[in-house]
C-alpha positions in Angstrom: 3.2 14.9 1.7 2.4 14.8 -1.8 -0.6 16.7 -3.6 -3.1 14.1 -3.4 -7.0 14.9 -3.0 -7.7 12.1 -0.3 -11.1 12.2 -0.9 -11.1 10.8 -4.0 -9.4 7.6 -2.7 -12.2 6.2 -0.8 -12.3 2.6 -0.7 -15.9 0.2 -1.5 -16.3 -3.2 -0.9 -17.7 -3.7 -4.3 -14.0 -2.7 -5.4 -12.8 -5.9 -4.3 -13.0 -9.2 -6.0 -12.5 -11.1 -2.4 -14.0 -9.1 0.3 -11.9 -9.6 3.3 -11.2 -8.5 7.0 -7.4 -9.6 6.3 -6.5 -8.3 2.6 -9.9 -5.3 2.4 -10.4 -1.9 3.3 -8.8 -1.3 6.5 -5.7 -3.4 5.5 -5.2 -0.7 2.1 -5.5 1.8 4.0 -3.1 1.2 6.7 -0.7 -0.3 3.4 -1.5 3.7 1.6 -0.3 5.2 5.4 2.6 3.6 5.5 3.3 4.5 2.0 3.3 8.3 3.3 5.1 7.6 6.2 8.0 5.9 4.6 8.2 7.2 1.4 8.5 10.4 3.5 11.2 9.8 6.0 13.0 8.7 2.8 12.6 12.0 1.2 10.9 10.3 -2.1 8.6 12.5 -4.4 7.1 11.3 -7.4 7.4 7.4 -6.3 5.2 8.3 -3.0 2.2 9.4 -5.4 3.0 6.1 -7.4 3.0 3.6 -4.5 0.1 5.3 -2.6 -2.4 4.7 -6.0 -0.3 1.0 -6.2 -1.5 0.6 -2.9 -5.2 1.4 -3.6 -5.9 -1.2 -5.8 -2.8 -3.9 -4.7 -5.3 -6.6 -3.0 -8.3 -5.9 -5.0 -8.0 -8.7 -7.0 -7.2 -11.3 -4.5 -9.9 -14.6 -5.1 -8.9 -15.8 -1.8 -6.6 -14.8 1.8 -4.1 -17.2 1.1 -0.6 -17.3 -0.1 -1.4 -16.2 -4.1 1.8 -15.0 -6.3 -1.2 -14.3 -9.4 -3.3 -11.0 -7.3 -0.6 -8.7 -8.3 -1.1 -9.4 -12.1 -4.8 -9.9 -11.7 -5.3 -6.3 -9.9 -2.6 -5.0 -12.2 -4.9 -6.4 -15.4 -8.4 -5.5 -13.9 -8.4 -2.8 -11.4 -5.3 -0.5 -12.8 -7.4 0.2 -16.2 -10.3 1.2 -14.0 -8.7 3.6 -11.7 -6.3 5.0 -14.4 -8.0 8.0 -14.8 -8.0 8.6 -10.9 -4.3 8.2 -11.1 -3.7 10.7 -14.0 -5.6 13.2 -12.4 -4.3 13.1 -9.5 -1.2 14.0 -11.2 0.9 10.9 -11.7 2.6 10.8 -15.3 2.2 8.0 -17.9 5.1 6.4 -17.3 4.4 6.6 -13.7 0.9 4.5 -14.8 3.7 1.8 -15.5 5.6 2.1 -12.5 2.0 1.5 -10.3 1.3 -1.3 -12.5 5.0 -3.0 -12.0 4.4 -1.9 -8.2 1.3 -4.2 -7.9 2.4 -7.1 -9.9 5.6 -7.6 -8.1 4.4 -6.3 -4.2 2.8 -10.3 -4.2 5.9 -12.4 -5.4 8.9 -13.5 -3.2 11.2 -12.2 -5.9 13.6 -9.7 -4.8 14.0 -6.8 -7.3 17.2 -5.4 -8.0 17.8 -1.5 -8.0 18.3 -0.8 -11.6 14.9 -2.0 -12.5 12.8 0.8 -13.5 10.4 2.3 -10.5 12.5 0.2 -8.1 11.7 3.1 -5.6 8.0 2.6 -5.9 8.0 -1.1 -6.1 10.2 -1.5 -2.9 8.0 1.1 -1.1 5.1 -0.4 -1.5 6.3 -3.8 -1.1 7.9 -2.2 2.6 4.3 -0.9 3.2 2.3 -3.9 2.9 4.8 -5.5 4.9 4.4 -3.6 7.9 0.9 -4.4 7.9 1.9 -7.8 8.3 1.2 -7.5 12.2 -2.5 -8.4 11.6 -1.6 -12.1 10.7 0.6 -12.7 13.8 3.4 -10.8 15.6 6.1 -12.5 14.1 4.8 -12.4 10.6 7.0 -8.9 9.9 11.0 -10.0 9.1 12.4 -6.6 9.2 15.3 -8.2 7.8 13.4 -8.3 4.8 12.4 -4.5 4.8 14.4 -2.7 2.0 14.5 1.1 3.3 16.4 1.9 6.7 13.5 4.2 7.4 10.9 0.8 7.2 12.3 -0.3 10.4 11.8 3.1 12.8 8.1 2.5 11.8 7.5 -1.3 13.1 6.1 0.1 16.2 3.8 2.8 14.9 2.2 0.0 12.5 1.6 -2.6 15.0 0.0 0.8 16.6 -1.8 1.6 13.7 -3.3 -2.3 14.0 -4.9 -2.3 17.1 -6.1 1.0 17.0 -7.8 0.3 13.6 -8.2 -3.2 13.2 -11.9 -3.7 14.1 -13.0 0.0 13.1 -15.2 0.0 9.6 -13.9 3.1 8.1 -15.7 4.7 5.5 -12.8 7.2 3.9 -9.0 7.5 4.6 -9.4 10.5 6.1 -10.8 8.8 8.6 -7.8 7.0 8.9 -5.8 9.9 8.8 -7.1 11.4 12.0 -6.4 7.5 13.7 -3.0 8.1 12.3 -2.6 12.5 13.9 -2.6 9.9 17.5 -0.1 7.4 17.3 3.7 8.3 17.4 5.6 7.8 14.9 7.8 5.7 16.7 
């Protein structure tokens, strides 16, 4: 588990451009949970602190809840400034800033990216994360086939878990989701 102050990650409606049931609050946070989870069972470090502040802001941007390539750039452009200084004192590096910010960008497009691209490890984790909250559009929205860490697939059942139990909760911190999270098995 990395060194991350939770606290400081509360989500506010204001902090989205589109407030929404399907792409808001609850949605990051299960997206930021299954950044721990995976990026854990992989054995990452430095990328899980990346991909879990990626995932703060990755649908803050969104205008609307449909299919949008753009909310990646837009959060990248207008949210990542904000929350920089979160970021960087919550011990991620400079170039790590980069990493979050090519992390958000491409978690929205269909464009596979290949390993040798720089912060490939945070980008596919996040991208991996979001997708396993894809249960809240329809049970046969997730395509595991399309999941690029082993370890992403061993968690399918704990985030359709994670779903239910969360889905029509208002949560007011992540540590609130954390202690939905200390009841559902892992697998």
């Amino acid at each position: 588990m990395p060194d991350l102050d939770f606290n400081k990650f509360a989500l506010l409606p204001e902090y989205f451009d589109h407030p929404s049931l399907l792409h808001g609050i609850n949605h990051t946070y299960r997206v930021m949970i299954h950044v721990l989870k995976i990026g854990e069972r992989v054995g990452l470090k430095q990328e899980i602190k990346e991909a879990f502040c990626a995932a703060f802001i990755h649908d803050m941007a969104r205008r609307h809840d449909g299919f949008c390539e753009e909310h990646g750039r837009w959060a990248a452009q207008r949210k990542l400034p904000f929350f920089t200084p979160l970021f960087l004192k919550s011990g991620v590096s400079r170039n790590g800033i980069e990493n979050i910010k090519q992390a958000v960008i491409k978690h929205s497009i269909h464009q596979e990216i290949e390993s040798s691209f720089p912060g490939f490890k945070t980008i596919a984790l996040l991208k991996d994360a979001d997708a396993l909250d894809r249960i809240r559009i329809s049970a046969d929205n997730l395509r595991p086939e399309y999941l690029r860490f082993a370890e992403s697939h061993h968690l399918i059942r704990f985030a359709e878990n994670l779903y239910y139990l969360t889905n029509t909760k208002t949560l007011s911190s992540f540590n609130e989701m954390m202690d939905i999270v200390k009841n559902i098995a892992d697998s």
